[in-house]
Every structure is written in C-alpha cells, then in structure tokens.
C-alpha positions in Angstrom: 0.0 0.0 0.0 3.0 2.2 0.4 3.8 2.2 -3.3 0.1 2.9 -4.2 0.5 6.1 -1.9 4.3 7.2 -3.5 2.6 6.7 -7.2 -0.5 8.9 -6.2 1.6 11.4 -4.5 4.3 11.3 -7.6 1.5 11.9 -10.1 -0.3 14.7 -7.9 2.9 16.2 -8.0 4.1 15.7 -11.7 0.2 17.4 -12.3 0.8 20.5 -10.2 4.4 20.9 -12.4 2.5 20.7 -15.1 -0.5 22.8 -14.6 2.3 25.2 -13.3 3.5 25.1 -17.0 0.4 25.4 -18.5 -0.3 29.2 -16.2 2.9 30.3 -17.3 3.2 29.3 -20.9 -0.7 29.5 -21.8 0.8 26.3 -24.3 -2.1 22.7 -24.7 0.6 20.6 -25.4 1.3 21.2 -21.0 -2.4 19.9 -20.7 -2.2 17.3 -23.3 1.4 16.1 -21.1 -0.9 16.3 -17.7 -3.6 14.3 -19.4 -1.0 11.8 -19.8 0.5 11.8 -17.0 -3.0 11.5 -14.8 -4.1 8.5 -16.6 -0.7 6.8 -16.8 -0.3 7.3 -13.3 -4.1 6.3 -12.1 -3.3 3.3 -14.6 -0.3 1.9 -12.8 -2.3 2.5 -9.2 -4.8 0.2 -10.6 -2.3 -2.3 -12.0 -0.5 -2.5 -8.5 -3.8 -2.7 -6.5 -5.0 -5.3 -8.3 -2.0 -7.2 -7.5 -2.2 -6.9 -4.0 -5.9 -8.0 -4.2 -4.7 -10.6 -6.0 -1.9 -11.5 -3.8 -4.4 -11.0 -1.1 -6.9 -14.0 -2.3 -4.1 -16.5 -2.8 -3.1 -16.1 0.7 -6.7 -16.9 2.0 -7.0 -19.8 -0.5 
C-alpha cells in the first residue's frame, strides 16, 4: 500500500508541475502532457492494487 501512496503522491505532483507550466506558458501541449500523465499514473495505481488483491486471495486460499 506504500507504493500505491508514492505513485499517487508522484503523479499529484508531476500534475501541479505541469498545470504550473500550463499558467505560465498559456501552451495545450502542457495539458495534453498532464492528461497523460493523470491517466498513466491512475493506470499503474490500478495495476499494483489489483496485484495486491490478488496477492491478497491466494493467501486466504
């Protein structure tokens, strides 16, 4: 659960960088590169969290 938290935290901050970018430069490839990232990130979250629930039923089987 750890790593689930570091990954979340990681991509909350790689969006701030990048929304940061975006007020500064006004540019939608920023936005396009947060879009990304959010869905990337939420993608691996679910990846790992389904391998703990995984890990989680062997171990009660």
């Amino acid at each position: 659960m750890l790593g689930v938290r570091l990954l979340l935290i990681l991509v909350g901050v790689f969006l701030v960088i990048t929304l940061l970018g975006y007020t500064i430069n006004r540019d939608a490839r920023w936005l396009r590169f947060a879009g990304l990232g959010l869905k990337g990130g939420l993608a691996l979250a679910i990846l790992i969290m389904l391998a703990y629930l995984v890990e989680r039923l062997v171990m009660v089987l």
